[in-house]
C-alpha positions as CSV (number, residue, x, y, z in Angstrom):
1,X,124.8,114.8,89.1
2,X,125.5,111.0,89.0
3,X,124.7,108.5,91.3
4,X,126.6,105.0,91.7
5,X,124.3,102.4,93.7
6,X,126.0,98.8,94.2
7,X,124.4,96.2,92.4
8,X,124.9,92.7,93.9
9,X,124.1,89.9,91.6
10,X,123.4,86.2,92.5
11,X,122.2,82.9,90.3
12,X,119.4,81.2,92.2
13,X,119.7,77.8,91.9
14,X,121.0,77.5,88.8
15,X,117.5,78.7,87.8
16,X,118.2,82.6,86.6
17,X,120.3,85.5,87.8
18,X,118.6,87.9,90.4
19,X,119.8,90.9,92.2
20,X,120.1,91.2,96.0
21,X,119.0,94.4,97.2
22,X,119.3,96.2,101.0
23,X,116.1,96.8,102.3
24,X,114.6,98.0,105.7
25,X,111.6,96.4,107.7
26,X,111.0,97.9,111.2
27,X,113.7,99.4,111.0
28,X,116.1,96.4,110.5
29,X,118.3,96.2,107.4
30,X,118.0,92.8,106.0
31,X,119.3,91.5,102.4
32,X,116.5,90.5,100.1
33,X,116.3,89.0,96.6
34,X,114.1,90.5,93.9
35,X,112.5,88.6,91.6
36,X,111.6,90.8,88.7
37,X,109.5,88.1,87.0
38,X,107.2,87.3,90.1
39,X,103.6,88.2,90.0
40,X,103.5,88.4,94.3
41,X,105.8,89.3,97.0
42,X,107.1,86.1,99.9
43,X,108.6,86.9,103.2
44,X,110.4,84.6,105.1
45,X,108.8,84.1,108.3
46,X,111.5,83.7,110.3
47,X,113.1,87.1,108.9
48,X,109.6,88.8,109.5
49,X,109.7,87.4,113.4
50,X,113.5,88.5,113.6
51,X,112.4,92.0,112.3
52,X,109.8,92.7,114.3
53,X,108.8,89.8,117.3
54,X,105.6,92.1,118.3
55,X,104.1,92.1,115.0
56,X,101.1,89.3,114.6
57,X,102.3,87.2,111.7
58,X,100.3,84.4,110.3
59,X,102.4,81.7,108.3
60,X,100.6,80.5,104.6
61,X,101.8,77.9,102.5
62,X,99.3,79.6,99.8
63,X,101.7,79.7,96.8
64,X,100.7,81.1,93.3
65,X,102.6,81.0,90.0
């Protein structure tokens, strides 16, 4: 059996090349970008509100390397 999944590639910034994969939150489909060489996962706020508007999100501007 062989499977063929899409593989959408973008260059952030001119910073690196990173793949843009479908994902689901709530329920939603939304397109994300994954960054293999990050050591935490950020969500936009905005995308968060749009995917769920019930949901109690906090904003941060915490950021790590």
């Amino acid at each position: 059996m062989n499977t063929t999944v899409p593989l959408h590639i973008i260059d952030l910034h001119e910073d690196g090349f990173h793949p843009l994969i479908d994902v689901s939150l709530f329920g939603k489909p939304f397109k994300l970008v994954l960054d293999t060489g990050a050591s935490k996962t950020a969500l936009d706020n905005t995308l968060l509100t749009e995917a769920n508007a019930e949901a109690l999100i906090s904003a941060s501007d915490r950021l790590s390397t």
